[in-house]
C-alpha positions as CSV (number, residue, x, y, z in Angstrom):
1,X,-57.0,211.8,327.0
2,X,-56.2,215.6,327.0
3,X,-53.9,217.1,329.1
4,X,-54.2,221.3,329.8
5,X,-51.4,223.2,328.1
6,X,-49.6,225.2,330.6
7,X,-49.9,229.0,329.9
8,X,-45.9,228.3,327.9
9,X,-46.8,225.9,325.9
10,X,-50.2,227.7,325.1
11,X,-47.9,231.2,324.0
12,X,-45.4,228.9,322.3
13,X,-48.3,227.5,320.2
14,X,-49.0,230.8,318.5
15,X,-48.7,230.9,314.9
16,X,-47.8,227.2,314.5
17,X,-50.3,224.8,312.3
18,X,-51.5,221.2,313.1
19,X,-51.3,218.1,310.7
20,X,-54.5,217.6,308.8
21,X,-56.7,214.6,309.2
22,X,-57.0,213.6,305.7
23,X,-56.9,211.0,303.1
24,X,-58.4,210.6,299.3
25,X,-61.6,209.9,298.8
26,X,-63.0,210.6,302.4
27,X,-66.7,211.1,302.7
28,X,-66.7,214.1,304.6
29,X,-63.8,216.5,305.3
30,X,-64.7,219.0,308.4
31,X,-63.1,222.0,308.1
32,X,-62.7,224.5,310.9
33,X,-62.3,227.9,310.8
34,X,-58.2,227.5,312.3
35,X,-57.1,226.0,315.1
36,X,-57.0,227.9,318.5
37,X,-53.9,227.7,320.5
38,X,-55.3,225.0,322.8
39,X,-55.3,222.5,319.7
40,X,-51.7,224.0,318.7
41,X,-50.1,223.0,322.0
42,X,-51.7,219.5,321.6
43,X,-51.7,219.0,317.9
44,X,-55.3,218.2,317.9
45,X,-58.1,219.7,316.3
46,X,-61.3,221.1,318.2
47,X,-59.2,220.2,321.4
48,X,-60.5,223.0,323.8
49,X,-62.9,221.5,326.1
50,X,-65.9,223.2,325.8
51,X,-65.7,222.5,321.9
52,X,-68.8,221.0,321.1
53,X,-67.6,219.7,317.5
54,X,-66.6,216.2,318.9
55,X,-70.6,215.8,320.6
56,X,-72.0,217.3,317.8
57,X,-70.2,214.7,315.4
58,X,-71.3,211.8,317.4
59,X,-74.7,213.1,318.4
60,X,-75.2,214.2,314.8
61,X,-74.6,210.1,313.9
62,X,-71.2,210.2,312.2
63,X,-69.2,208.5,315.1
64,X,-70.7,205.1,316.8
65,X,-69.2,206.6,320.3
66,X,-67.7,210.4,321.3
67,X,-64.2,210.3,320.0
68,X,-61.6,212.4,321.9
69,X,-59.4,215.0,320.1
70,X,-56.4,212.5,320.7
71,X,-58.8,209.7,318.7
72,X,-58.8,212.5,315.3
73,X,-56.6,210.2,313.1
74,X,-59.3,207.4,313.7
75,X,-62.0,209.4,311.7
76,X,-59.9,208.5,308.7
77,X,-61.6,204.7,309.0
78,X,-65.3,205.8,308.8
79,X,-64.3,208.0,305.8
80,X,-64.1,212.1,307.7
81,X,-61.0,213.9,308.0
82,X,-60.9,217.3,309.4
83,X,-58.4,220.5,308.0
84,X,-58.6,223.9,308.3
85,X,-59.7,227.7,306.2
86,X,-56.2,228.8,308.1
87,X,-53.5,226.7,309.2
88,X,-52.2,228.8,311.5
89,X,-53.2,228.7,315.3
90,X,-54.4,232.3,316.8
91,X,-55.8,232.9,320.4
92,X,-59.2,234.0,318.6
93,X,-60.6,233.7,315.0
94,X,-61.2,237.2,314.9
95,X,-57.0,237.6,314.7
96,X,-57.6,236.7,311.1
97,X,-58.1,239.2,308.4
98,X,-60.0,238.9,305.7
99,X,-57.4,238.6,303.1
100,X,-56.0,235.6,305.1
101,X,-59.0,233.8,305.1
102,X,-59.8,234.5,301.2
103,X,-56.1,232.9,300.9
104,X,-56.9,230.1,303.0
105,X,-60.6,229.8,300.9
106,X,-57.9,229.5,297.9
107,X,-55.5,226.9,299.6
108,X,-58.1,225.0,300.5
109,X,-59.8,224.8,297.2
110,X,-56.4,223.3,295.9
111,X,-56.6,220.6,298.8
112,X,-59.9,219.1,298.0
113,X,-59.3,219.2,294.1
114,X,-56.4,217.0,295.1
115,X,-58.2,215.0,297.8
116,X,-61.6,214.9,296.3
117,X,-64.1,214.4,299.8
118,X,-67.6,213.6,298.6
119,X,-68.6,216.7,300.7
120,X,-66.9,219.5,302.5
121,X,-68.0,221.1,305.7
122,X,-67.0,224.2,306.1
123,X,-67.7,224.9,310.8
124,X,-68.6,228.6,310.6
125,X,-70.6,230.7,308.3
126,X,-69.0,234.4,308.4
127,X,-65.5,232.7,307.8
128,X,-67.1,230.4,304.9
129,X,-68.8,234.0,303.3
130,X,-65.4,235.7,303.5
131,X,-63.0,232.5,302.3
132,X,-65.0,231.5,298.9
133,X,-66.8,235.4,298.5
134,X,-70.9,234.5,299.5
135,X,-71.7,237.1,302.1
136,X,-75.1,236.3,302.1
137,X,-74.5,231.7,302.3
138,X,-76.7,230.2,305.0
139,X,-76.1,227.3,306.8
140,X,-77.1,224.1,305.5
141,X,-75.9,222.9,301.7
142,X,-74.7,225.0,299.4
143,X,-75.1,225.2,295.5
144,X,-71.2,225.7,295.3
145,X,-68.8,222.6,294.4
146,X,-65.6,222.2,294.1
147,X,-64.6,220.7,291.2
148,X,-67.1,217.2,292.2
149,X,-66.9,218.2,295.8
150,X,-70.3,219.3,297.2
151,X,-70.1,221.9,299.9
152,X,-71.7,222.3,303.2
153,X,-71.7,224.8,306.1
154,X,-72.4,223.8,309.6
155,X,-72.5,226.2,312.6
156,X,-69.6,227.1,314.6
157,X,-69.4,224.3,317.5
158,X,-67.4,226.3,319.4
159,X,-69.1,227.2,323.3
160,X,-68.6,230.8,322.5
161,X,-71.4,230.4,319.8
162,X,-74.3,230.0,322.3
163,X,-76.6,230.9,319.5
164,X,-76.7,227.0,318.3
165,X,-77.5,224.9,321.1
166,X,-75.8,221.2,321.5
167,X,-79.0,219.8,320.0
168,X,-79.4,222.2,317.2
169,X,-75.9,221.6,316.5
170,X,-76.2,217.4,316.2
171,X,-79.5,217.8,314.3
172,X,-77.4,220.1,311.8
173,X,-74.8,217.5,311.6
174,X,-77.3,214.5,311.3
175,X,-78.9,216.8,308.4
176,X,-75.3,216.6,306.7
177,X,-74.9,213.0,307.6
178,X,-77.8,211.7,305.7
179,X,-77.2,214.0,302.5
180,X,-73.6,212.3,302.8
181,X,-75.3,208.6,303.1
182,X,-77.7,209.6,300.4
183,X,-74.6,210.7,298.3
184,X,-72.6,208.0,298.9
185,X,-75.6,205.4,297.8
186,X,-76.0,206.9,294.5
């Protein structure tokens, strides 16, 4: 169960990166856009409360019950993992500059050549056009791979992004989940 930061350990947590939640040969690898400070303080990913990444992932049918942030490291038994564009945690997304997320597009083209996920998802759209250069990429699947890797986007769960509702969120996630079933029973 979370605990709340206090407001020092939410300024210490600035600039500091959490471990990634991966393995070879996962089925899925989530990636979000970086982490915010509340995830830096606790070391967990999407750990802000009114992230809706961990109901979308369970209502979208890739967990059999809604995991906690402090569950993450338990994705790696039903095949997801979950990294980051940018490693390093900001208060706001929008403290990025482009050239740090085309850098972080780069790194993270090196880390699923090595880990090889059947699919990544890339949580947020503008960061996806401005990492890997597609300004105009929808979400939904995209006919970029990485090296075998295929690559999907999926809407930004975070509760600031009011545009995608918690259902239209889970039925974006269930879209991704059976194209990873269907991939995976090939």
């Amino acid at each position: 169960m979370n605990t709340r930061p206090t407001k020092d350990q939410l300024a210490a947590a600035h600039n500091t990166t959490i471990q990634d939640v991966i393995a070879p040969g996962l089925d899925v690898l989530f990636c979000g856009i970086n982490p915010g400070l509340y995830s830096g303080a606790l070391g967990q990913h999407f750990a802000r409360p009114g992230n809706r990444f961990w109901p979308a992932l369970h209502n979208g049918g890739f967990t059999p019950r809604r995991y906690a942030p402090s569950e993450q490291h338990e994705l790696l038994d039903l095949k997801l993992g979950i990294t980051n564009v940018v490693a390093r945690t900001t208060a706001r997304a929008d403290e990025l500059s482009d050239d740090e997320l085309r850098e972080g597009g780069k790194l993270l083209v090196a880390k699923v050549l090595q880990y090889r996920p059947r699919w990544l998802a890339v949580v947020g759209i503008t960061a996806y056009r401005t990492a890997f250069g597609f300004p105009k990429a929808r979400v939904g699947p995209q006919e970029h791979r990485i090296g075998d890797t295929r690559v999907w986007v999926l809407p930004n769960p975070s509760g600031l992004n009011a545009h995608w509702t918690p259902a239209g969120l889970a039925a974006e996630f269930g879209r991704l989940r059976a194209a990873s079933e269907d991939c995976r029973n090939r």
